[in-house]
C-alpha positions as CSV (number, residue, x, y, z in Angstrom):
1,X,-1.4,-4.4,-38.9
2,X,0.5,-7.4,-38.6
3,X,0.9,-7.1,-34.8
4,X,-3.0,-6.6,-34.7
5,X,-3.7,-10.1,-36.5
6,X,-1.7,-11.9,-34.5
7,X,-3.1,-10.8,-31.2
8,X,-6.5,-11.1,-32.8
9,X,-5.9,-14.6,-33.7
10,X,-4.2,-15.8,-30.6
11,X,-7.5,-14.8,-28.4
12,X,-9.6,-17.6,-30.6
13,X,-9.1,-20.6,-28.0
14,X,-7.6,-24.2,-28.7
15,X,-6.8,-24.2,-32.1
16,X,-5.7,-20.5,-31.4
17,X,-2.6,-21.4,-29.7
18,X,-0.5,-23.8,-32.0
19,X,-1.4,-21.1,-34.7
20,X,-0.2,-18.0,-32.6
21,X,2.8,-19.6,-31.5
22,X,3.8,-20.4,-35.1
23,X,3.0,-17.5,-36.6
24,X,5.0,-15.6,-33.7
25,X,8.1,-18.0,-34.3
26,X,7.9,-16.8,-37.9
27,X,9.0,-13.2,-37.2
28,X,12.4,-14.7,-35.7
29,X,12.3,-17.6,-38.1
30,X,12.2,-16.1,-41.6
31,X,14.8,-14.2,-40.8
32,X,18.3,-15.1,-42.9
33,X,21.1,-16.9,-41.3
34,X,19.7,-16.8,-37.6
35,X,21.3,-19.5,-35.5
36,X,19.3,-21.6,-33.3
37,X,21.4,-20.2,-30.1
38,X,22.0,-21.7,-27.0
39,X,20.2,-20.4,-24.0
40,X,18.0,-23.7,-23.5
41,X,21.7,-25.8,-23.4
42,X,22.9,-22.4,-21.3
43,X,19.9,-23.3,-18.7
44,X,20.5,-27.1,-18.9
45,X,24.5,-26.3,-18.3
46,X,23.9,-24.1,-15.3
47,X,21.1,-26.1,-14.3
48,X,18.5,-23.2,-12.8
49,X,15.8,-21.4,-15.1
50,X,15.9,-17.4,-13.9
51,X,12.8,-16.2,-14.6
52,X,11.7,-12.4,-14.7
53,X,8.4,-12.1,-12.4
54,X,7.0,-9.4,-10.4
55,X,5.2,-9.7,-7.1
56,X,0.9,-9.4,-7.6
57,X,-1.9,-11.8,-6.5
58,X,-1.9,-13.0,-9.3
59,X,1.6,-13.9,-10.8
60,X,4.1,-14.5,-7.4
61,X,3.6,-14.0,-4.4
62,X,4.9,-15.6,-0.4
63,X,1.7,-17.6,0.8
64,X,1.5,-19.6,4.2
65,X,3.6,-22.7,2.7
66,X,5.8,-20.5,0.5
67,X,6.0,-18.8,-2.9
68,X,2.7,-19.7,-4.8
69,X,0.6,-17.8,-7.1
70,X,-0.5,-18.9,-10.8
71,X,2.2,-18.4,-12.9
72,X,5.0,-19.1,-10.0
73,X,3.2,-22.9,-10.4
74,X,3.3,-22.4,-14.3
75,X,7.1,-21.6,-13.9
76,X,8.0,-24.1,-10.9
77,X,6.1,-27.0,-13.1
78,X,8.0,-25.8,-16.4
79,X,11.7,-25.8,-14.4
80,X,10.8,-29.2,-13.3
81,X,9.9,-29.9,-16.8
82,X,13.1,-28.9,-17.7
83,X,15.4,-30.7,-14.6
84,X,16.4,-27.4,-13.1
85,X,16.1,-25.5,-10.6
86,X,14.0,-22.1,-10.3
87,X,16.0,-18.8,-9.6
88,X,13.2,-15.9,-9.9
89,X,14.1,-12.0,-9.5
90,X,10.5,-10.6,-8.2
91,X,11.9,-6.7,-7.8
92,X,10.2,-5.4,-10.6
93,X,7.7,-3.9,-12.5
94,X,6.6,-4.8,-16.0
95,X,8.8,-2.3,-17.4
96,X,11.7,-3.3,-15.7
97,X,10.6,-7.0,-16.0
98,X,11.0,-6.6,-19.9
99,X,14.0,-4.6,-20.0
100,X,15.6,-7.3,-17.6
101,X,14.7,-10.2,-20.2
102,X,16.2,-8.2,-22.9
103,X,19.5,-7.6,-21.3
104,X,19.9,-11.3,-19.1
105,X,16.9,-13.6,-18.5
106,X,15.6,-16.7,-19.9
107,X,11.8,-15.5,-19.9
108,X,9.3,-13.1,-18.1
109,X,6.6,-14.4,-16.4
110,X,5.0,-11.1,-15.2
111,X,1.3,-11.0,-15.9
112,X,3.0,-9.9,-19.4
113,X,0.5,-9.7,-22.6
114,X,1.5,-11.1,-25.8
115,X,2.8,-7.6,-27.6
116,X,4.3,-8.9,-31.0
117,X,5.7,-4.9,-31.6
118,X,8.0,-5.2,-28.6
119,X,11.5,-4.7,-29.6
120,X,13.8,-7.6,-28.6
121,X,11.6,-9.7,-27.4
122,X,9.8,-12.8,-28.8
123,X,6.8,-14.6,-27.0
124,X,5.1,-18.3,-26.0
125,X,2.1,-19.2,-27.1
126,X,-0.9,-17.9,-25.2
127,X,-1.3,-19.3,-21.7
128,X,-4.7,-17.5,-20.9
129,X,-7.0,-14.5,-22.2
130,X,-7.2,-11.7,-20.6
131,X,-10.1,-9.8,-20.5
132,X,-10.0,-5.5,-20.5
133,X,-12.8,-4.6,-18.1
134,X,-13.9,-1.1,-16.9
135,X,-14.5,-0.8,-13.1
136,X,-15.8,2.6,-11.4
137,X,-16.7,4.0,-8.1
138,X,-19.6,2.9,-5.7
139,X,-22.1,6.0,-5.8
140,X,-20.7,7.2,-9.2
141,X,-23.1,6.5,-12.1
142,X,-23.3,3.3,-13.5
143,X,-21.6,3.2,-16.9
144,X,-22.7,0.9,-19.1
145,X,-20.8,1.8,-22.6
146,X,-17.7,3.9,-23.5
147,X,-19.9,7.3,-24.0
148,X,-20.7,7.1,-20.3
149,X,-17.1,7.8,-19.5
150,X,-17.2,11.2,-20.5
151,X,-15.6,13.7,-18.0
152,X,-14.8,10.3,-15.9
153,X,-10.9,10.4,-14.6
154,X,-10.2,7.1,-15.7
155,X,-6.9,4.9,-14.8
156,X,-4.5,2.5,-16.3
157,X,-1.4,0.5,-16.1
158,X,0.9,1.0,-18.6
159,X,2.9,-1.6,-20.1
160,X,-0.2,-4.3,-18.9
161,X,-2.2,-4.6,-22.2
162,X,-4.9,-2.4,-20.7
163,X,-3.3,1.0,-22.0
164,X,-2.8,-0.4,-25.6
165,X,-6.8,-1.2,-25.3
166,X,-7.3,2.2,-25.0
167,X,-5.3,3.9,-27.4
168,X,-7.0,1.6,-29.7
169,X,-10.6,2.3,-28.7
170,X,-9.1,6.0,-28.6
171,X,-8.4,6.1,-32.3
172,X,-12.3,5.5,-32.7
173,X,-13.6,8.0,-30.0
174,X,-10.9,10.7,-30.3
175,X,-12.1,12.5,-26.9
176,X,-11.5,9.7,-24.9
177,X,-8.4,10.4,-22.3
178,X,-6.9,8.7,-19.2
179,X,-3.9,8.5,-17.0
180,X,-1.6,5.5,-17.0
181,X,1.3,4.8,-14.2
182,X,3.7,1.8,-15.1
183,X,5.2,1.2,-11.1
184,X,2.0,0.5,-8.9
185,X,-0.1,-2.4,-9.3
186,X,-3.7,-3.2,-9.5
187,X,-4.2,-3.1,-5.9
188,X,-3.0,0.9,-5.6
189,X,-5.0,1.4,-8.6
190,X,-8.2,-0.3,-7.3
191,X,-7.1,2.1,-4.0
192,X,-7.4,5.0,-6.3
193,X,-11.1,4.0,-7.4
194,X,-12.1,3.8,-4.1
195,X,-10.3,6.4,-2.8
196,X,-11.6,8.8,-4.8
197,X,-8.1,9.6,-6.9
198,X,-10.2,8.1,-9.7
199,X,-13.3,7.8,-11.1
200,X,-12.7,4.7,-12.8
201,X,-9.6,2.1,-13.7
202,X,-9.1,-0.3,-16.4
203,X,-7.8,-3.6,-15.5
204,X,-8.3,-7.3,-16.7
205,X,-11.6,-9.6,-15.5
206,X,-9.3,-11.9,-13.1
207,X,-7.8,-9.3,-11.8
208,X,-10.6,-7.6,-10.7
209,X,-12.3,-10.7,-9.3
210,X,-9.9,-11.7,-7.1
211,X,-9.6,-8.0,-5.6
212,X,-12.6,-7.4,-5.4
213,X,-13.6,-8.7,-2.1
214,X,-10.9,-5.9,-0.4
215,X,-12.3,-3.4,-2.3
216,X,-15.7,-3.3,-1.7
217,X,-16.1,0.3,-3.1
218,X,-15.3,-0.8,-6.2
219,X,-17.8,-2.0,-8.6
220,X,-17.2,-3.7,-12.0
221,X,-18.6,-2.0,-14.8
222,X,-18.4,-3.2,-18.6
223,X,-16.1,-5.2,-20.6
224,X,-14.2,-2.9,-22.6
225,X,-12.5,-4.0,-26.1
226,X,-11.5,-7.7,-27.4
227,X,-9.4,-9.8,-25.3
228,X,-6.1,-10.0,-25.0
229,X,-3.4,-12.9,-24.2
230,X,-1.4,-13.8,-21.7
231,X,2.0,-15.1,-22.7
232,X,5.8,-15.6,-21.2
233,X,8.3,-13.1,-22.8
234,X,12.0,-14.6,-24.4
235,X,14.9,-12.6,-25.6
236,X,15.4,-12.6,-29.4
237,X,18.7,-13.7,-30.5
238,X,19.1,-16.6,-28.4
239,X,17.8,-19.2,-30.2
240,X,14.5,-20.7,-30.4
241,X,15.0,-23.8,-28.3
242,X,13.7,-22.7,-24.8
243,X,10.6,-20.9,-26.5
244,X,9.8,-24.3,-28.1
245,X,10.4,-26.0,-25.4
246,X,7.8,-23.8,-23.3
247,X,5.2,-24.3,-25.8
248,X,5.7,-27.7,-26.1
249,X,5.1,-27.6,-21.6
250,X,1.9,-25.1,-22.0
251,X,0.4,-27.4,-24.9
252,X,0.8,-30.4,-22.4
253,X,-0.5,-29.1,-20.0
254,X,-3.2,-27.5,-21.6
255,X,-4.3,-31.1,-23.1
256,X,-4.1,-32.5,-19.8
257,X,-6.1,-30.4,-18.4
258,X,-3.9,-29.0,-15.6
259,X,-3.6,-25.5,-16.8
260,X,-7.5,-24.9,-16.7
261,X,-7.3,-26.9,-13.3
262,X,-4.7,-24.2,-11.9
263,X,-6.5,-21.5,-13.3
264,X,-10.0,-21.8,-11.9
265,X,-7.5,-22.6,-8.5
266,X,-5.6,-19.6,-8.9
267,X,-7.7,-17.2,-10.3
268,X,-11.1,-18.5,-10.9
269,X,-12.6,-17.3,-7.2
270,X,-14.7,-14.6,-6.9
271,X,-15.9,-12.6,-4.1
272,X,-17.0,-15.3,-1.5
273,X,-18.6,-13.0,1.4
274,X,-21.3,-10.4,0.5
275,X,-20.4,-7.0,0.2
276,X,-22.2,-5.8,3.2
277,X,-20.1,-8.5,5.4
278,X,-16.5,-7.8,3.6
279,X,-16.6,-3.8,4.0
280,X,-17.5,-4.2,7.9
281,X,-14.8,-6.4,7.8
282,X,-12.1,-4.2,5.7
283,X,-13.4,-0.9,8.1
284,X,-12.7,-2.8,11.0
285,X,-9.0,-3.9,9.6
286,X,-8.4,0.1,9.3
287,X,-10.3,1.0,12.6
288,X,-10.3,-1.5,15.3
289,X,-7.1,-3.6,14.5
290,X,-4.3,-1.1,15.1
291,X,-5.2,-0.6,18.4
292,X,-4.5,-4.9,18.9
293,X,-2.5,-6.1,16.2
294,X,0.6,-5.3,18.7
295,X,-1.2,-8.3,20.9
296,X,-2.1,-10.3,18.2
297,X,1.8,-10.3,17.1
298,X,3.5,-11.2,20.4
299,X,0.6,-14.2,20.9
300,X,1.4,-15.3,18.0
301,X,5.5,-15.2,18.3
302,X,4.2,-17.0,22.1
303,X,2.2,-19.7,20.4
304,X,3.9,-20.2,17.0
305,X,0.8,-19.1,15.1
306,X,0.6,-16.7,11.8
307,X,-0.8,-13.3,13.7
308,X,-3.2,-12.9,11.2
309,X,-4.7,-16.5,11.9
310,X,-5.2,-15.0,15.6
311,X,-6.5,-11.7,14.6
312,X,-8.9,-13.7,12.4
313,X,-10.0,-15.9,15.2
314,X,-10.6,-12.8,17.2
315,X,-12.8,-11.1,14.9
316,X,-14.8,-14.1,13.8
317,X,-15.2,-14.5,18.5
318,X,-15.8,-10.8,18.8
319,X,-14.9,-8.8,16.1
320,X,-12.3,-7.3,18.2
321,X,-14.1,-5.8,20.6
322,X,-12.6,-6.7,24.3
323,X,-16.0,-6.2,26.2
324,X,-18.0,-9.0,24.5
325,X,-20.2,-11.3,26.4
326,X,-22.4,-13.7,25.2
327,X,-25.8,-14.9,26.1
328,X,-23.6,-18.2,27.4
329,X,-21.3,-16.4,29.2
330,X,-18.4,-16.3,27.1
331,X,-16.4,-13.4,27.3
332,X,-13.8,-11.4,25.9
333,X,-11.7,-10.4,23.1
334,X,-11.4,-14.6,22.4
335,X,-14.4,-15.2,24.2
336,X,-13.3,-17.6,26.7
337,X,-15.5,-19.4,28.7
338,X,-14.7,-19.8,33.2
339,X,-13.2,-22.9,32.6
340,X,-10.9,-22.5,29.6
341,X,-9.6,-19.0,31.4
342,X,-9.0,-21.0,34.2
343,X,-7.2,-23.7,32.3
344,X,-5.2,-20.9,30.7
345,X,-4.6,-19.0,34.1
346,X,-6.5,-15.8,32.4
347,X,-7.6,-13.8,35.3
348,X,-9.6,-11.2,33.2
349,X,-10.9,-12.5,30.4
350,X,-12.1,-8.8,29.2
351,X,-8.3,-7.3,29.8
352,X,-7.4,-7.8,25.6
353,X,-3.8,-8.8,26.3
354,X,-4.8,-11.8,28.7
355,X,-7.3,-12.8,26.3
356,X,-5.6,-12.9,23.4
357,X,-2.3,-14.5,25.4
358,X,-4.8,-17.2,26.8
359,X,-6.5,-17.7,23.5
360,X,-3.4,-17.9,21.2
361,X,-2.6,-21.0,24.2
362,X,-5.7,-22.9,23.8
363,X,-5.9,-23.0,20.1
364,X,-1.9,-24.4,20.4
365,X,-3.2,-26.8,23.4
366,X,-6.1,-28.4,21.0
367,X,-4.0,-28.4,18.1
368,X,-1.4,-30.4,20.2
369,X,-3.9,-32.8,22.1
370,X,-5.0,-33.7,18.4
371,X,-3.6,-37.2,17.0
372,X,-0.8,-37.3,15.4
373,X,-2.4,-38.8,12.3
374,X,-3.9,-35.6,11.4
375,X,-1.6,-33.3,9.8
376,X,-0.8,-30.0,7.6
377,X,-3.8,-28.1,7.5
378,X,-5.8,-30.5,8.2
379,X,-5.0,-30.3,11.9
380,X,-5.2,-26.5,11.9
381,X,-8.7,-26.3,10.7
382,X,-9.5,-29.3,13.3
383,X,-7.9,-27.5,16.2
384,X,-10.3,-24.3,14.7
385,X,-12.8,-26.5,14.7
386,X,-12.5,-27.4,18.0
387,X,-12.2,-23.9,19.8
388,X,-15.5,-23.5,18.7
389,X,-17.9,-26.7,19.5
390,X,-14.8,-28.7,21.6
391,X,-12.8,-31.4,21.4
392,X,-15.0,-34.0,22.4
393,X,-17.3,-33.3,19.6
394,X,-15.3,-33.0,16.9
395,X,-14.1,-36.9,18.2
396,X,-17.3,-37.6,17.5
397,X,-17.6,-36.2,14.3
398,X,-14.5,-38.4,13.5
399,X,-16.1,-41.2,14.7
400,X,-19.1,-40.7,12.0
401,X,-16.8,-39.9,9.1
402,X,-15.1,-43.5,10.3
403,X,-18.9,-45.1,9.7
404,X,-19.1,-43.8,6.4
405,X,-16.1,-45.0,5.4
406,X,-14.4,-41.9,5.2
407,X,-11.1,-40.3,6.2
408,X,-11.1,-39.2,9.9
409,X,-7.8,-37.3,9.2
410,X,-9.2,-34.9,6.4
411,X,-10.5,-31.7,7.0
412,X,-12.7,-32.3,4.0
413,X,-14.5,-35.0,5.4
414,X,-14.9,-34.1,9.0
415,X,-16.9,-31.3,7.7
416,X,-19.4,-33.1,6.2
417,X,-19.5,-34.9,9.1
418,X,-19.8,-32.0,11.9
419,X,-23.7,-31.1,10.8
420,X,-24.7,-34.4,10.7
421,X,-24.6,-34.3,14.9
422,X,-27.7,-32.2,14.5
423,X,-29.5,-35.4,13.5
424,X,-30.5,-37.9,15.8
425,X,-29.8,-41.1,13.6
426,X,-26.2,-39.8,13.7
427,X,-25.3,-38.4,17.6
428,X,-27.5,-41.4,19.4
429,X,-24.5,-42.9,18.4
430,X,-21.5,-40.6,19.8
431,X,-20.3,-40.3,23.2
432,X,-21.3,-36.5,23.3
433,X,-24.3,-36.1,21.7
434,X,-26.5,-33.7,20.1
435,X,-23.9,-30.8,18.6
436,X,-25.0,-27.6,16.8
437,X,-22.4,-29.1,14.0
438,X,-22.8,-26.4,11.1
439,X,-21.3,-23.9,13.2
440,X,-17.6,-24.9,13.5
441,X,-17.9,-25.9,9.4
442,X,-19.0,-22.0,8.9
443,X,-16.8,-21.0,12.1
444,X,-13.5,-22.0,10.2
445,X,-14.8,-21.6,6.9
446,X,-14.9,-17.6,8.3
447,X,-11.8,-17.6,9.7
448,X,-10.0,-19.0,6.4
449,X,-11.8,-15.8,4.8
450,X,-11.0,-13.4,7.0
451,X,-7.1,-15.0,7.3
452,X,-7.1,-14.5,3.5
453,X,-8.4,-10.7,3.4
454,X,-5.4,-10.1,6.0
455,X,-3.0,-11.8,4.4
456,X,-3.7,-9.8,1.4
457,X,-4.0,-6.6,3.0
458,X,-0.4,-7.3,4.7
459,X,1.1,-8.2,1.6
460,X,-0.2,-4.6,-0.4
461,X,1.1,-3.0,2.9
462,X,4.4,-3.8,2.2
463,X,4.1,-3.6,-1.6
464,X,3.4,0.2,-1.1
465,X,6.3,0.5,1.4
466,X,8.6,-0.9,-1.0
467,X,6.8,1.3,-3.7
468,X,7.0,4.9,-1.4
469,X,10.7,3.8,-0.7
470,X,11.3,3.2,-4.9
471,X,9.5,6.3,-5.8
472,X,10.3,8.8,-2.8
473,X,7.1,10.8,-3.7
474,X,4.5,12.3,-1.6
475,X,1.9,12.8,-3.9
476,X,-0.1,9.9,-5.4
477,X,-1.2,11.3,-8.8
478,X,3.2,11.9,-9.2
479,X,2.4,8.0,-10.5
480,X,0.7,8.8,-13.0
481,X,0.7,9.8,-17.0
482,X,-2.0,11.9,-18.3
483,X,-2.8,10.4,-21.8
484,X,-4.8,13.1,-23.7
485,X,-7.7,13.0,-26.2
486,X,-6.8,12.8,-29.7
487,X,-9.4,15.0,-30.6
């Protein structure tokens, strides 16, 4: 009952927080002779943080530029905070995450839900809610309450918040049952949906939102129970100074508005392309890309590019087919016109391996010819930009953002620049002219998209190798717990 209140008051925002944290310090606090401890002057003495985290979307993951994800930047601000390093062990899941906080880290940042009944563990204040929903099967029924879910085989994580949700709501419809597994992630379990291993899953809003776009078989259903919260995880018995001193970081940065900032970043993006658009997209990932991805990879070790950022260009040129032509005359896997084959010393543009080779080499030569002011991503999208409406207009396009007063070495503004060569007023004054200009702005806007779907789809590649090599088991529904009615 007690566990239950607290939860319930930590979801009430603002005020919600300094109360929850309080109240949770209270359970260590009223407790007789209980030292303060010293694992915050342990982590100042050794000078690193080690951190408990697990490798999702969501909470850690290895980006472009590095390790990012939303709570990897909550925990990379709060060792800075601190004056220490970061040491993370990612090789879990939540179970293990918990049980590793118990027996030797500072704190678990793991997607982890504030659970007050956990032994041996004490918890911030809330960082976030976190929202239960209900998410089913394209072609299934819509269900739009919980009696709709009879005879559904419905899925869970266990240990996520999400299975506690519905033992509750099973203790007020006692035929309600599911199954639960507590070493896959939400992408295998959105894999099961759509699959057709499950009917259903229950997993939080953001969670769902963000996969959504590589799961287009997946639809979201109905908001299922009260919210929970989303919280960092300390061992009891160590004192309370680090637990303090993370609230006293989240409360900052909540009143300076950076943690709503970094969430809406991290996790406030929803599906961006249209359905129709993303499961063309993901079916051509599975069918079409095998048979190149070998090309894609030794262009890319050629050119010192990311291989997805080449597969992505490809399939935005052609969607990887190696017979394209256009009505121009472009051709080819890249669709390269005469001149740039020529340049590149591409004898057949519609051979795959030549055009990706001499594609992979123009996009390095623009990127190259570019000005050395222009840097980061800034010249990548540029050089993007370029493959598509050329060089010379994408000077131009510089030029104008120059005459507004603008930066001509951000991205940002050379794309509001590029459709303005559509209008007279603007290319009477370039050296090249008239320019269809909204196409290279959509043309890498796509490619960023489709880099992202591929990046994502690499990464839950080799988070089910690592989870087959872990669990040594041939059969999928192995994973899983069946959690019985009650009636």
């Amino acid at each position: 009952m007690l566990a239950s209140l607290l939860d319930h008051l930590c979801r009430r925002r603002r005020g919600y927080a300094t109360l929850c944290a309080l109240l949770g310090l209270a359970l260590i606090t009223d407790r007789p002779n209980r030292a303060p401890g010293p694992q915050l002057e342990g982590v100042l003495a050794r000078d690193f943080l080690s951190v408990q985290t697990r490798h999702t979307p969501t909470t850690y993951y290895e980006g472009r530029q590095g390790p990012t994800g939303f709570e990897y930047e909550l925990m990379r601000r709060f060792a800075d905070h601190l004056g220490v390093s970061l040491n993370l062990d990612a090789d879990h899941d939540i179970a293990e995450a918990l049980e590793a906080v118990r027996r030797r880290g500072d704190l678990g940042a793991a997607a982890l839900p504030l659970d007050p009944t956990r032994d041996g563990l004490m918890y911030s204040r809330p960082i976030m809610p976190l929202q239960p929903l209900l998410v089913y099967r394209r072609g299934l029924p819509p269900p739009d309450g919980i009696d709709d879910l009879r005879g559904l085989s419905i899925g869970t994580l266990s240990g996520t918040g999400t299975s506690r949700v519905m033992r509750e709501l099973q203790a007020e419809h006692d035929w309600l049952s599911w199954q639960e597994a507590d070493d896959i992630e939400v992408s295998a379990l959105l894999g099961q949906v759509a699959d057709g291993g499950l009917d259903a899953a229950v997993v939080f809003e953001h969670q769902f939102r963000l996969n959504r776009l590589f799961f287009p078989a997946v639809e979201d259903g109905f908001r299922l129970g009260r919210p929970l919260s989303l919280a960092w995880a300390f061992p009891t018995g160590q004192g309370l100074g680090l637990v303090r001193a993370a609230n006293r970081f989240l409360e900052q940065m909540q009143d300076d508005g950076l943690l709503a900032r970094l969430e809406t970043h991290y996790l406030g993006r929803d599906n961006y392309l249209e359905y129709v658009g993303a499961r063309t997209f993901i079916g051509h990932v599975h069918e079409r890309l095998p048979d190149y991805d070998a090309l894609f990879r030794e262009a890319a070790r050629d050119s010192q590019f990311d291989w997805k950022l080449l597969a992505a260009v490809g399939y935005q040129e052609s969607h990887w087919r190696p017979d394209a032509t256009s009505p121009t005359g472009v051709r080819g896997m890249m669709m390269l016109t005469n001149a740039t084959a020529g340049e590149m010393n591409v004898a057949d543009r519609l051979d795959p391996a030549q055009s990706i080779d001499g594609g992979a080499r123009y996009l390095r030569s623009l990127k190259e010819r570019l000005p050395a002011s222009i840097t980061g991503n800034d010249r990548l999208f540029m050089a993007l930009a370029a493959y598509n409406v050329g060089l010379g207009h994408l000077y131009d396009a510089r030029r104008i953002v120059e005459m507004r007063d603008g930066d001509p070495n951000a991205w940002n503004d050379v794309r509001e620049a590029l459709p303005l060569l559509q209008q007279r007023k603007w290319h009477s004054q370039t050296r090249y002219g008239y320019a269809r200009g909204g196409e290279p702005v959509i043309y890498v806007r796509n490619i960023r998209r489709y880099y992202e779907i591929l990046a994502y789809v690499d990464r839950s590649q080799q988070q089910f190798h690592r989870l087959s090599t872990r669990q040594q088991a041939s059969q999928d529904d192995v994973l899983f717990d069946q959690m019985p009615s009650s009636g």
